[in-house]
C-alpha positions as CSV (number, residue, x, y, z in Angstrom):
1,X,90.4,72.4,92.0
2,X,87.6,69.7,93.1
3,X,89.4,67.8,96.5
4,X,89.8,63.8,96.8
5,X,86.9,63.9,99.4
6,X,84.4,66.3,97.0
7,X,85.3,63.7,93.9
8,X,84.6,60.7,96.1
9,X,81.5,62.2,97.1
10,X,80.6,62.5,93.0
11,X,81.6,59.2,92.4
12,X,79.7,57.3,95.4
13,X,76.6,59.3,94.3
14,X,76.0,58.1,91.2
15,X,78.8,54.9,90.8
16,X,77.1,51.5,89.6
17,X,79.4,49.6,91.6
18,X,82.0,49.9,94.8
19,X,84.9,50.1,91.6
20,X,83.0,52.3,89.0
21,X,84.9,55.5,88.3
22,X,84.4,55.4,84.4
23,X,80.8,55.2,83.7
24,X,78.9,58.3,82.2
25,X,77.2,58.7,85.2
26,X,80.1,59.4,87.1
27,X,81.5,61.1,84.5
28,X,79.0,63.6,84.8
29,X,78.7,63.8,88.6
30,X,82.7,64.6,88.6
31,X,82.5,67.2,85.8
32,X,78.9,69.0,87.7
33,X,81.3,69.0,90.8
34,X,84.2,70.3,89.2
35,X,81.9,73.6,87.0
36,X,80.2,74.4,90.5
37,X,83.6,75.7,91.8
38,X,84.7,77.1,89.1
39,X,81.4,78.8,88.7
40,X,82.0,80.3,92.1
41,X,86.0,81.1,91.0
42,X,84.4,83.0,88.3
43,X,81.7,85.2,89.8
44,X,84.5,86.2,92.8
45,X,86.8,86.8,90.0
46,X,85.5,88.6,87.1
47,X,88.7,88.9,84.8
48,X,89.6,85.5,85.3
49,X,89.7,85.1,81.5
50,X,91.1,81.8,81.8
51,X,89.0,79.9,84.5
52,X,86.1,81.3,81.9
53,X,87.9,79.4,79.2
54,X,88.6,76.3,80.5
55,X,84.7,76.1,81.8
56,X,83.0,76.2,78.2
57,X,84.7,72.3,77.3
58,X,83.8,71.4,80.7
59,X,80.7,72.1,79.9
60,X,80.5,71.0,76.6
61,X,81.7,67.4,77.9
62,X,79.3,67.2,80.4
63,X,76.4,68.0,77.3
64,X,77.8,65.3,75.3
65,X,78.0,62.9,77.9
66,X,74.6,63.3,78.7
67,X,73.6,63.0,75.6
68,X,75.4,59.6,75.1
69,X,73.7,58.5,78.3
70,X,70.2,59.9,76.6
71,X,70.9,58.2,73.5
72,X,71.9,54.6,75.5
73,X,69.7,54.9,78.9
74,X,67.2,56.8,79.0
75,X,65.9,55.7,83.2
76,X,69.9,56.3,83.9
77,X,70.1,59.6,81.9
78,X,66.2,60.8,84.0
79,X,67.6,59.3,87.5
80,X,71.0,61.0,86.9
81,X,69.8,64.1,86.1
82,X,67.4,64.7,88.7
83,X,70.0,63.3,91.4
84,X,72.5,65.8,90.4
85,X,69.5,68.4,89.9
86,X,70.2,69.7,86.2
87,X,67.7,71.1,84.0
88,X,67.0,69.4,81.1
């Protein structure tokens, strides 16, 4: 479970403003926060079934958010992308 100091560290990385918590960007900042520690849940706990399932639509939001943010801005999508350091 991602703390309240971890999520306001996504959100004041990538937020527009001092009130944005709804943009894609931060969206996606949250969400890479969140699958990090699960990621590391799941490679300490092999037959965690569940944490497994629950990280696929995690990850599957985060794809289609950054493909919304592709399709809408493109110099947000790049500078987001290399700020959180995903490949794409």
């Amino acid at each position: 479970m991602i703390t309240k100091d971890n999520k306001a560290k996504a959100i004041a990385k990538l937020a527009r403003s001092d009130k944005d918590v709804g943009s894609p960007e931060v969206q996606v900042s949250v969400l890479t926060e969140r699958i990090k520690e699960v990621t590391e849940h799941v490679k300490a706990n092999k037959h965690d079934y569940m944490a497994k399932r629950g990280l696929i639509p995690m990850v599957g939001k985060r794809k289609k958010l950054l493909k919304h943010l592709e399709k809408s801005d493109f110099e947000s999508y790049k500078a987001t992308v290399a700020k959180l350091g995903l490949r794409k």
